[in-house]
Structure formats: C-alpha cells, structure tokens
C-alpha positions in Angstrom: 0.0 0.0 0.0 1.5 3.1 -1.1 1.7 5.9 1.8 1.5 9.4 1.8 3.4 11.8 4.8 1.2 14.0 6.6 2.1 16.7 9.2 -1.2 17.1 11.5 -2.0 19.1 14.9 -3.8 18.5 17.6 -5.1 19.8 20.4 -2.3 18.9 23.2 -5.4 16.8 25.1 -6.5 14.9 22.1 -2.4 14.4 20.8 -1.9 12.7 24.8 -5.3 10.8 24.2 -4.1 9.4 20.9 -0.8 8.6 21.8 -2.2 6.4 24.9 -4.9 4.4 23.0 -2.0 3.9 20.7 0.2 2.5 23.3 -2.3 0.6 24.7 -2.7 -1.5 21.3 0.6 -1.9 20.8 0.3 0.6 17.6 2.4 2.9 16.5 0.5 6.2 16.1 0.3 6.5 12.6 -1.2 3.0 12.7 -3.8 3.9 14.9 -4.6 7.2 13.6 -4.9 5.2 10.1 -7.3 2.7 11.8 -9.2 5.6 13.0 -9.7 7.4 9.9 -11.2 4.2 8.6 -13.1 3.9 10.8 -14.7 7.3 10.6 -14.8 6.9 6.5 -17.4 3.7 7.3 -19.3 5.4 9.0 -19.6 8.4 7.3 -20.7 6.3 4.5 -23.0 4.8 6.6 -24.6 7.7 7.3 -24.6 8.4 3.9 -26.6 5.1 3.4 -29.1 5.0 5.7 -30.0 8.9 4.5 -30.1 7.2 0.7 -32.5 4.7 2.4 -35.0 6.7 4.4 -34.9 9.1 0.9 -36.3 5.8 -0.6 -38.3 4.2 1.9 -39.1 6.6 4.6 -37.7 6.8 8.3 -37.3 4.0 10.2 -39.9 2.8 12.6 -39.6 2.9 16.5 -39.4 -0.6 16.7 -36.9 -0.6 13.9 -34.7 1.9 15.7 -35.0 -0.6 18.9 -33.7 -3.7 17.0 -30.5 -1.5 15.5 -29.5 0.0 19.1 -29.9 -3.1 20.3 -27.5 -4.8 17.6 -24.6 -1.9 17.7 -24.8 -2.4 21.5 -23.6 -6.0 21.6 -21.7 -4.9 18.5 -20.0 -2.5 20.4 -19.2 -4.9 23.3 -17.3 -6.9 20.9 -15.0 -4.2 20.0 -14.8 -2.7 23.0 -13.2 -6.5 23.8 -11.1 -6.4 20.7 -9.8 -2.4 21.6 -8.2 -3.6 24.6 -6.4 -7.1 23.1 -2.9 -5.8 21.9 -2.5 -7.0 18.1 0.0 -9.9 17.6 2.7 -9.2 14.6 3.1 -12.0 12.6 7.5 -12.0 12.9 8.6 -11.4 9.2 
C-alpha cells in the first residue's frame, strides 16, 4: 500500500489521548490514527446510506430503531473486547 506523509496538529489533550490508545494497542501512532480514519470513513458512508435509504423508503420505525441499538450495542461490546487485546505481529 503506497503511503503518503502527513504533518497534523492537535489539540495537546487529544495528541496525549491518541498517543495512549496507541500504546495501549501496541500501535504505533500513525497505525492507529490510520485505523481511526477508517473507521470514521465507514461510518460516514453509513450515514450516507441510511439517509439514501429513508430518501427511498421513509424513516425507520420505533421498533426498527430498537432492533438496531440493540445490535450496535452488543456490537459494540465486541469491539470494545477487541480495543483492549494488543495486536499480535506476525515475525517477518
């Protein structure tokens, strides 16, 4: 995968909070902050899905709404599990 360089600041805060999460996956911070940003390009085009949807087929109902929160709650237990479990590198 080609890379591209980038020079970026943060708030001091956010720069502390980033380096620790990095840490504590055993990432380097460009690997983490690369992570991140794809993360937050999923669900951006998430978003951009479900608006495409309700365009179509109207809002979702309340019980619909229910099933989802439900799902991205245990969802979010599994990554919350997988967050905390260091990544293993394969040696080369």
């Amino acid at each position: 995968m080609a890379t591209k360089k980038l020079s970026i600041t943060l708030p001091a805060d956010l720069a502390e909070d980033v380096e620790r999460l990095a840490r504590e996956r055993g990432l380097a911070v460009s690997a983490w902050l690369t992570e991140a940003a794809q993360e937050a390009k999923r669900h951006h085009a998430a978003l951009a899905a479900i608006a495409d949807y309700q365009a179509e087929f109207g809002h979702f109902s309340e019980a619909e709404l229910a099933a989802a929160r439900a799902d991205l709650a245990s969802m979010d237990t599994v990554a919350a599990t997988r967050r905390r479990t260091p990544r293993r590198h394969a040696a080369a």
